[in-house]
C-alpha positions as semicolon CSV with decimal commas, in nm:
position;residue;x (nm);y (nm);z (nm)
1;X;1,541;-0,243;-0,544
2;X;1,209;-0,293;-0,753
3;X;1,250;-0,452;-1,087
4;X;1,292;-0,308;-1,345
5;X;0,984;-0,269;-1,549
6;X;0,957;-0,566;-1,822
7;X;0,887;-0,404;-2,167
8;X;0,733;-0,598;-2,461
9;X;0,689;-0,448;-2,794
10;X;0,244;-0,451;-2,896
11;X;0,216;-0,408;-3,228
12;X;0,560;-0,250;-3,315
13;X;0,890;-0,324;-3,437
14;X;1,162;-0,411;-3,221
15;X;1,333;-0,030;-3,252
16;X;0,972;0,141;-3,200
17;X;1,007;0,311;-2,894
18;X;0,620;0,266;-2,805
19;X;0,651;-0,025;-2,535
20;X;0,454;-0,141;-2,252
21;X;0,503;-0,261;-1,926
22;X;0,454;-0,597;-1,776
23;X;0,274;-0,590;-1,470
24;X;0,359;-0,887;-1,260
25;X;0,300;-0,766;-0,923
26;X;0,133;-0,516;-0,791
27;X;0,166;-0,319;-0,465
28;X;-0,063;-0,154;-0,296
29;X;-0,080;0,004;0,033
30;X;-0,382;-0,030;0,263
31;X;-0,500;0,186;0,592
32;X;-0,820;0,084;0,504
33;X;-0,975;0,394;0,404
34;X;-1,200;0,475;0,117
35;X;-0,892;0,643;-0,043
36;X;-0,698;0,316;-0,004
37;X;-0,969;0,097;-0,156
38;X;-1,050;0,375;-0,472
39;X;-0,616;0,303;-0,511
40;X;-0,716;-0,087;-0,470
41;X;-0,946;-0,033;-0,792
42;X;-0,726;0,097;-0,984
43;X;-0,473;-0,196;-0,939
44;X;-0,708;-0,443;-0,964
45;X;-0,785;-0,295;-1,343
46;X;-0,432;-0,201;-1,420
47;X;-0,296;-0,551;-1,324
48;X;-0,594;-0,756;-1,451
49;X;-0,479;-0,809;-1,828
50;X;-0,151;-0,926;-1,671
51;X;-0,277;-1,162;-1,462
52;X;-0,053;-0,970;-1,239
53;X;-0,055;-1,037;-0,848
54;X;-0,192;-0,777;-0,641
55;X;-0,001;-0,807;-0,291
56;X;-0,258;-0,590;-0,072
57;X;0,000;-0,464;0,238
58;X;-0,127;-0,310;0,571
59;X;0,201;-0,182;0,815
60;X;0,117;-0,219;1,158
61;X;0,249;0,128;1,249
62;X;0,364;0,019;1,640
63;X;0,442;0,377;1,743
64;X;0,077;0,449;1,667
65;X;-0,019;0,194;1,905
66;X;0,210;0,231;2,169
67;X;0,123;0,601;2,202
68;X;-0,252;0,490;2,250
69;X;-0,145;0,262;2,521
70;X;0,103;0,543;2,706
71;X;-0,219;0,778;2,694
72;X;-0,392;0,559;2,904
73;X;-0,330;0,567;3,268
74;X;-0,131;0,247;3,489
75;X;-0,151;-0,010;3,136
76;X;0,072;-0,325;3,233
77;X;0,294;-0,453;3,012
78;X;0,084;-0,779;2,986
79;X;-0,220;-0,534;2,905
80;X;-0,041;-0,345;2,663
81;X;0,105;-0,660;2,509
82;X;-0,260;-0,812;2,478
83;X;-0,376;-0,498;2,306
84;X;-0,124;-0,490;2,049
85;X;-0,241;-0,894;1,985
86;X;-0,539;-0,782;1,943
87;X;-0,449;-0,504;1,725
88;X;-0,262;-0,694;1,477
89;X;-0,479;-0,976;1,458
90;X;-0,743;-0,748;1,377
91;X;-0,524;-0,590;1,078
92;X;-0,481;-0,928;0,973
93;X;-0,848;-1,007;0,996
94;X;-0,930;-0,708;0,782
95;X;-0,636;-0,768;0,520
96;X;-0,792;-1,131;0,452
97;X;-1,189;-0,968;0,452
98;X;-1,056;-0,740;0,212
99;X;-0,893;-1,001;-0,027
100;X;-1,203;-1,245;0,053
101;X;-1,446;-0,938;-0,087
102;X;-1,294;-0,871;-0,430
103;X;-1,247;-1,264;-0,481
104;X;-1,310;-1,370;-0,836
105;X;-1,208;-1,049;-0,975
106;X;-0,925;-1,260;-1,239
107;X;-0,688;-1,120;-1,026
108;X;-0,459;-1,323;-0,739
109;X;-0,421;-1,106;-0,466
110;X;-0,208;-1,131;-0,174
111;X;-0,274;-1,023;0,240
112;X;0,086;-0,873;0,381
113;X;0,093;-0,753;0,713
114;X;0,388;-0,585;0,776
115;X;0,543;-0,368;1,112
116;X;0,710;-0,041;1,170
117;X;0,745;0,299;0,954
118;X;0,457;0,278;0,669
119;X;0,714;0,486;0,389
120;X;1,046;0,269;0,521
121;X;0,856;-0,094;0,444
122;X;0,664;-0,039;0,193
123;X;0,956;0,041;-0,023
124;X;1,171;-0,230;0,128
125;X;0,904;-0,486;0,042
126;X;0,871;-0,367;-0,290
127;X;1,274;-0,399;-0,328
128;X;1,284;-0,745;-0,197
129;X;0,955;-0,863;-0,388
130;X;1,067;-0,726;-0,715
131;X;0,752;-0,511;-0,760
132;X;0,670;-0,368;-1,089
133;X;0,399;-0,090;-0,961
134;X;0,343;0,058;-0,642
135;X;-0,020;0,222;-0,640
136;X;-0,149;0,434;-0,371
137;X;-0,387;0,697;-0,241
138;X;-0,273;1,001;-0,110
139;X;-0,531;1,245;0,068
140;X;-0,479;1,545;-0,113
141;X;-0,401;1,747;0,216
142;X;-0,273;2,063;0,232
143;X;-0,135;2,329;0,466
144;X;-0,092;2,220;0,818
145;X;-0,215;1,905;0,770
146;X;0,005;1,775;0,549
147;X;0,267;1,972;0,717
148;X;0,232;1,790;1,061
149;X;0,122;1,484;0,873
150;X;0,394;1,455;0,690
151;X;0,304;1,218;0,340
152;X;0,386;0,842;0,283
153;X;0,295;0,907;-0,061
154;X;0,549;1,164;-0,110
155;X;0,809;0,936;0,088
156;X;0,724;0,607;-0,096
157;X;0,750;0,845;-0,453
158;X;1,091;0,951;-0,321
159;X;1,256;0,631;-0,207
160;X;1,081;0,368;-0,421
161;X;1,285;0,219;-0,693
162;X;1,020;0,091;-0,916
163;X;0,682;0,355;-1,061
164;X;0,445;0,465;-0,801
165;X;0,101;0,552;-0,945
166;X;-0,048;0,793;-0,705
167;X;-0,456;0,831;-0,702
168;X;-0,563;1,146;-0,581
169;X;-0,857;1,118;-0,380
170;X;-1,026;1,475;-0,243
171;X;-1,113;1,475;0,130
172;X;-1,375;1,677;0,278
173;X;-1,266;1,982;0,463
174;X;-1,121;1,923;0,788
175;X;-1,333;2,118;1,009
């Protein structure tokens, strides 16, 4: 379960019911997209006058890979375990780029590489972590799309114990 968010009274009285949070750590979600970096942005500003950590979380989605693999004809299982090396320690390689980019932005901010269902641990990390914020794109789809898609956004909003601050970023049409 997320923590619940720590409330300090600015420049009220103790029975004013104007509080703010506490941001102590952030999560946010990274495919690497544009969408996922605009969301990145956002955190990084929201959590910077809390000195808040930013824990920056990629999920190896292994079904996505292992239906690449079974597309290809005759793959070995030594092959196919080689390509999903390769595959994660490329994730990792980007998760630690990213970080190493927005370095000396007064925030701390944290590579997680995590595997299986994007939705299922994002909001079991942010349980176990005590996170304060989840922020995240979503792609704004619609229609088919999102129907065959299906939405970690939506999932995460649904199952996440703590606020999830969803950016809306506009795609261009599919086409």
């Amino acid at each position: 379960m997320c923590a619940a968010p720590a409330k300090k009274t600015v420049g009220h009285s103790s029975s004013d019911p104007v509080r703010q949070l506490e941001l102590k750590r952030i999560l946010v979600p990274t495919d690497f997209s544009e969408s996922a970096e605009h969301a990145l942005n956002y955190a990084v500003g929201l959590g910077r006058p809390y000195h808040a950590e930013i824990l920056v979380v990629h999920v190896f989605h292994l079904r996505e890979y292992l239906t690449l693999l079974s597309e290809r004809a005759q793959v070995d299982t030594g092959t196919a375990n080689e390509v999903l090396e390769a595959a994660r320690t490329r994730a990792v390689e980007k998760l630690e780029e990213l970080v190493r980019h927005r370095a000396g932005e007064d925030v701390v901010m944290i590579p997680i590489l995590l595997t299986g269902v994007p939705f299922e641990e994002i909001v079991k990390y942010a349980g176990e972590r005590e996170i304060d914020l989840i922020v995240m794109p979503t792609h704004a789809r619609t229609g088919l799309a999102h129907f065959f898609l299906g939405s970690t956004a939506e999932r995460v909003i649904l199952h996440a114990a703590c606020p999830v601050l969803v950016i809306k970023v506009r795609l261009p049409p599919e086409g």
